[in-house]
C-alpha positions in Angstrom: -15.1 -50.0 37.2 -17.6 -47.3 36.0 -15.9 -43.8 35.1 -15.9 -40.8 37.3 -17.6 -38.2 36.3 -16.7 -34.9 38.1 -18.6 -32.2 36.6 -21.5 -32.0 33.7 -21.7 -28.6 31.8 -25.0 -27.7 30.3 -25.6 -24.8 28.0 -27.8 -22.4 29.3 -30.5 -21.4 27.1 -31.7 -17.6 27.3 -35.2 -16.4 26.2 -35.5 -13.0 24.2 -37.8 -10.6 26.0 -39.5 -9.5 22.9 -40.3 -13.1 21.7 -43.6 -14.7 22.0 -45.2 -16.8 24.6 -46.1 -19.3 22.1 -42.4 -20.0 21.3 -41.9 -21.0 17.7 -42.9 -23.4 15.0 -41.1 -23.9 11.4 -43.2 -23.3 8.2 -44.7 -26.3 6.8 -45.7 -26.9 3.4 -49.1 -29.2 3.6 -49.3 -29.4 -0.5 -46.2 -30.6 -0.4 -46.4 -32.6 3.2 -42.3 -30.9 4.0 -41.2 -27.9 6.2 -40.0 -25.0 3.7 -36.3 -24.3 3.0 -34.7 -21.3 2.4 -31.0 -21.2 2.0 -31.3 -24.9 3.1 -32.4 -24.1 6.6 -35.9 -24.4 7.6 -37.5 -21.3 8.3 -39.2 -20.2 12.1 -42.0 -19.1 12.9 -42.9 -16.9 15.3 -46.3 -15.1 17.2 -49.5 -15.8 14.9 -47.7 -18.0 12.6 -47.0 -20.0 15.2 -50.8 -20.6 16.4 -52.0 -20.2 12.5 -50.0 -23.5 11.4 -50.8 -25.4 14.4 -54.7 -24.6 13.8 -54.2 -26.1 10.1 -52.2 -28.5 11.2 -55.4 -29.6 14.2 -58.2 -29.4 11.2 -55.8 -31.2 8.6 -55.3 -34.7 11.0 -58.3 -36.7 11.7 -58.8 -37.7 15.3 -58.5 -41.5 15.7 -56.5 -42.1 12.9 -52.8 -42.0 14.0 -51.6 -44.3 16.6 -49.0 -40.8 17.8 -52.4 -39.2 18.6 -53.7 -42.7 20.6 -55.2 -41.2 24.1 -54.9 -37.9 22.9 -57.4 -35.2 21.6 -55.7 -34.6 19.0 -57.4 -33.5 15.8 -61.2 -33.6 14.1 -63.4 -35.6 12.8 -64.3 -34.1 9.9 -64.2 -36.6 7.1 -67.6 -37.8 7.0 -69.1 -34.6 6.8 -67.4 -33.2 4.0 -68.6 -35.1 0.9 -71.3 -36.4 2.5 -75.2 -35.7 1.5 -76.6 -34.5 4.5 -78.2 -31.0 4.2 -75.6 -28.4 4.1 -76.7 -26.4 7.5 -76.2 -29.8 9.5 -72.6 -29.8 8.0 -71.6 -26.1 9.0 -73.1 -26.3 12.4 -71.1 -30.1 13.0 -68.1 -28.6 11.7 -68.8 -25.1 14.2 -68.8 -27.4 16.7 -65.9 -29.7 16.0 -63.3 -27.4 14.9 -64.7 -25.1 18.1 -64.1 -27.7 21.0 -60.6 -28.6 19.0 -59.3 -25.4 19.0 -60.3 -24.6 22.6 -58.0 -27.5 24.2 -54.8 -25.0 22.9 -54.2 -22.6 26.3 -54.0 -19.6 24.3 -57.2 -19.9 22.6 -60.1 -18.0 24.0 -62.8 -18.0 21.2 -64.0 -18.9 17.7 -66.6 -17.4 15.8 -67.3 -15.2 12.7 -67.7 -18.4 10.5 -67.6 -18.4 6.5 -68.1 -21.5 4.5 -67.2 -22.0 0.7 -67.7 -25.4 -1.1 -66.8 -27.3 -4.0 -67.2 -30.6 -5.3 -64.5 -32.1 -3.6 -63.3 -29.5 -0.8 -64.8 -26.5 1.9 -63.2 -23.9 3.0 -63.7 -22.7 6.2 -62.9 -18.9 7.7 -63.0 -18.0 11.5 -62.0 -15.3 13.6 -59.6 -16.7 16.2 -59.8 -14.8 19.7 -56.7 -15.3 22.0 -55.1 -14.1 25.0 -52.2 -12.2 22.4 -55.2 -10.7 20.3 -57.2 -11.8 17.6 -56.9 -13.1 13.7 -58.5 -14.6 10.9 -57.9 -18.1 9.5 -58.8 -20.0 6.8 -58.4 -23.8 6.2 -59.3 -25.7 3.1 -60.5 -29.4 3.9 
């Protein structure tokens, strides 16, 4: 009594040659915590952008905390360094370390390095030269 089903169509979907091995991402706003509309459509990213957002979005989620990430290594853990009183050379070196074996578990990542560190009261920002098999960039994440 179960139907027939003859035939099942699929669309086929075709790759650009020009577009990027590291497909695409659409740009999130973490002030806000929402993707970015324009024209009521969210808007892609491509290349770069791509890797950029998914580095801040790696060093913006601590590890441990979300059951999604459970079995994963997914994220840092960063939190208890920034803020905290230890002396300021242990903190850059934990966080070269931490944000270095993160970033290495993304297949397109080859290095980090060329470090910069800028603090507040309440936040660091962090600059690094990223390294990859596309070519290399600069990126900067305030935590």
């Amino acid at each position: 009594m179960l139907p027939q089903i003859t035939e099942l169509e699929f669309d086929t979907v075709t790759i650009p040659e020009d577009s990027s091995p590291l497909g695409k991402s659409f740009l999130f706003d973490f002030d806000k915590c929402d993707f970015v509309l324009k024209d009521g459509k969210m808007i892609e990213l491509h290349g770069f952008d791509v890797l950029k957002q998914w580095i801040t979005k790696v060093l913006k989620t601590e590890r441990f905390r979300f059951q999604i990430y459970d079995g994963v290594e997914y994220g840092v853990t960063l939190e208890d360094l920034i803020g905290s009183n230890f002396p300021r050379s242990f903190i850059e070196a934990e966080i070269k370390r931490e944000v270095t074996t993160s970033l290495l578990r993304h297949t397109h990542i080859r290095s980090v390095g060329n470090w910069g560190f800028e603090r507040d009261d309440t936040f660091m920002r962090i600059k690094f030269k990223v390294n990859t098999v596309e070519g290399t960039f600069e990126q900067e994440v305030t935590l």
